[in-house]
C-alpha positions in Angstrom: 39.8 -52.0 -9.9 38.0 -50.3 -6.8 37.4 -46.7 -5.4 37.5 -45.7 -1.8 37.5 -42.6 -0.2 39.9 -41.0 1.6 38.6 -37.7 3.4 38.6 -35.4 0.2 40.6 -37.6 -2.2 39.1 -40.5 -4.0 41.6 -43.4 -4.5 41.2 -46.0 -7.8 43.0 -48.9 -7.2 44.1 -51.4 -9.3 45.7 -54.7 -9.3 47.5 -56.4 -11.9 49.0 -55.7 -15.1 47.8 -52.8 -17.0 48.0 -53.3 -20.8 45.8 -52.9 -24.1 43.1 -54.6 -23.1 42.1 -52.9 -19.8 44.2 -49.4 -19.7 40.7 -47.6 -21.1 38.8 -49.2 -18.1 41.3 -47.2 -16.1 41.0 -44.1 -18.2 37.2 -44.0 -18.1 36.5 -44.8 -14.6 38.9 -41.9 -13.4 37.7 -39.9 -16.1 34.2 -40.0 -14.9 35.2 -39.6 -11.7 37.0 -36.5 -12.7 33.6 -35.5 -14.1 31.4 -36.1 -11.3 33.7 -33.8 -9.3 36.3 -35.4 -7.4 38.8 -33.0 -6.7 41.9 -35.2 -5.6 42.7 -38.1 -7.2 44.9 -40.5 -6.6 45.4 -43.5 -8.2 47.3 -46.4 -6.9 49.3 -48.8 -9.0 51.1 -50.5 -5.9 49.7 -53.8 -7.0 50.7 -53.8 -10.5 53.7 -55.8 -12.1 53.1 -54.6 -15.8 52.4 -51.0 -17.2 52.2 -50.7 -20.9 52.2 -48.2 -23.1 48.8 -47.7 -23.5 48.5 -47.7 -19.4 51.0 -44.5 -19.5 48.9 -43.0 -22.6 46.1 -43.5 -19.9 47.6 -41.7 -17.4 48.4 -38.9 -19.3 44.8 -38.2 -20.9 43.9 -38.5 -17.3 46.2 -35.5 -16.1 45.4 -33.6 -19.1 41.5 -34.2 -18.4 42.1 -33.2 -14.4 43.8 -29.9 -15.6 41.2 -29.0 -18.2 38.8 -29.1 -15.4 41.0 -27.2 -12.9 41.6 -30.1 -10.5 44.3 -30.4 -8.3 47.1 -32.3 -9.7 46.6 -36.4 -9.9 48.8 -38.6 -7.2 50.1 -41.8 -8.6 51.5 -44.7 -6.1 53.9 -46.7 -8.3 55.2 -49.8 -7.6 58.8 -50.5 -8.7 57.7 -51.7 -12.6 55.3 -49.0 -13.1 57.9 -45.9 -11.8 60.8 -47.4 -14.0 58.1 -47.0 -16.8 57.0 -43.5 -15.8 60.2 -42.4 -15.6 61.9 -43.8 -18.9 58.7 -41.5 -20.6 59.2 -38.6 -18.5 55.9 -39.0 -16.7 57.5 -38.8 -13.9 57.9 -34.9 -14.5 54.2 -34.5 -15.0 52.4 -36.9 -12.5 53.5 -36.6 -8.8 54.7 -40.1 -8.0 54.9 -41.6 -4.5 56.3 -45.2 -3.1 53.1 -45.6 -0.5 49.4 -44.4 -0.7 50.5 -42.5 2.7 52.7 -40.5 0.9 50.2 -39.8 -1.5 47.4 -38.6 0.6 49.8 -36.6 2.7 51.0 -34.8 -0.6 47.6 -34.1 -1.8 46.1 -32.9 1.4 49.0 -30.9 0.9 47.6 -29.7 -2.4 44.5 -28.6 -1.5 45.7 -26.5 1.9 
């Protein structure tokens, strides 16, 4: 997992599956970003071929935490396995989703104009 900087939005990147044993790495680290005061978040998941459960319970304490603190809304970049399980929970309706990071910049720049 690493975080970059994109003009305003901060980017957490991981690669590789996402399961019990590492989806509360992902939770914290964009939790405390969240907390430090990043505005626009996005979170790419291009490079991962497994999302469990607990990865999607991650992703929603994430949102949840975001909009408690009155940040814009957080921009996911699925690949293929991780939007099939985003969208068979309805996450999908919650967390923007987006096919490149490109996308997902674009849409929150978009957010915060």
């Amino acid at each position: 997992m690493t975080t970059d900087s994109h003009g305003d939005a901060t980017i957490v990147r991981v690669v590789g599956d996402i399961d019990m044993a590492n989806s509360d790495d992902l939770l914290e680290r964009c939790v405390e970003l969240l907390d430090r005061g990043v505005d626009t978040l996005v979170i790419d998941l291009s490079g991962v071929p497994f999302f469990a459960s607990s990865g999607i319970a991650a992703l929603g304490h994430i949102r949840a935490h975001g909009a408690s603190l009155g940040r814009r809304p957080v921009h996911v970049v699925a690949s293929r396995a991780v939007r099939r399980s985003l969208t068979a929970t309805a996450m999908d309706k919650l967390l923007p989703l987006h096919e490149t990071l490109e996308n997902a910049l674009a849409a929150a720049q978009a957010d915060a104009s």
